[in-house]
C-alpha angles and dihedrals in degrees: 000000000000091000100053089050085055096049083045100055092039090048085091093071105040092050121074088222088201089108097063140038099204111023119176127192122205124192108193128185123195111204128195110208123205146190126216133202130178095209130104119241129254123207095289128048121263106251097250107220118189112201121237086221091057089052089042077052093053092047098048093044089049080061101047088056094050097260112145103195139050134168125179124208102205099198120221110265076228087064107042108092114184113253105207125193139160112255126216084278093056093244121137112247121186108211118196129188113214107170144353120243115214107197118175147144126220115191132172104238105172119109084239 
C-alpha cells in the first residue's frame, strides 16, 4: 500500500495536467484475509471467527500509511470452505479466508 501512496503522491509531477480541470488519482488494494490454523480437521468444519479488533488493526494501520479509504467484506461462515495444503515442513495447514480488505486512497491532484 505504501507504494501506491507514493505513485500516487509523485503522479503531479509526471501528468501535464493541461487536459482536465479537475483529475483524481485513485490507488486501490484488494486484500484477501485469511485465517491459519496447524491442526488438522475433524469431520466438521472449525467455526472461523475474525476479531473486530484484527479488522480495527487493519483500519488504523491503512491510516497510518496515508490511505484514506477502507472498506472491509466480512464472508458468510455458509460460504468459507478450508483450503488445506502441506507447507515447506510437510505439515498440514488449513487456511480459511474470512473477508476482503479494500484500501485505497483517492487525492485531487489537478492545479484547479
Amino acid at each position: 500500500m505504501e507504494q501506491a501512496v507514493n505513485q500516487l503522491d509523485r503522479i503531479a509531477y509526471k501528468t501535464e495536467l493541461k487536459y482536465a480541470q479537475n483529475l483524481f488519482a485513485l490507488g486501490l488494494i484488494v486484500a484477501p484475509v485469511y485465517i491459519q490454523d496447524k491442526t488438522e480437521l475433524s469431520g466438521d468444519t472449525p467455526k472461523i471467527v475474525l476479531k473486530n479488533e484484527t479488522i480495527s488493526d487493519l483500519s488504523e494501520n491503512a491510516k497510518r500509511i496515508g490511505a484514506n479509504i477502507f472498506s472491509f467484506w466480512r464472508i458468510e461462515q455458509d460460504f468459507m470452505y478450508p483450503n488445506t495444503f502441506k507447507n515447506h515442513k510437510d505439515i498440514d495447514v488449513t487456511q480459511f479466508y474470512p473477508g476482503v480488505a479494500f484500501i485505497g486512497k483517492f487525492k485531487k491532484i489537478s492545479k484547479n
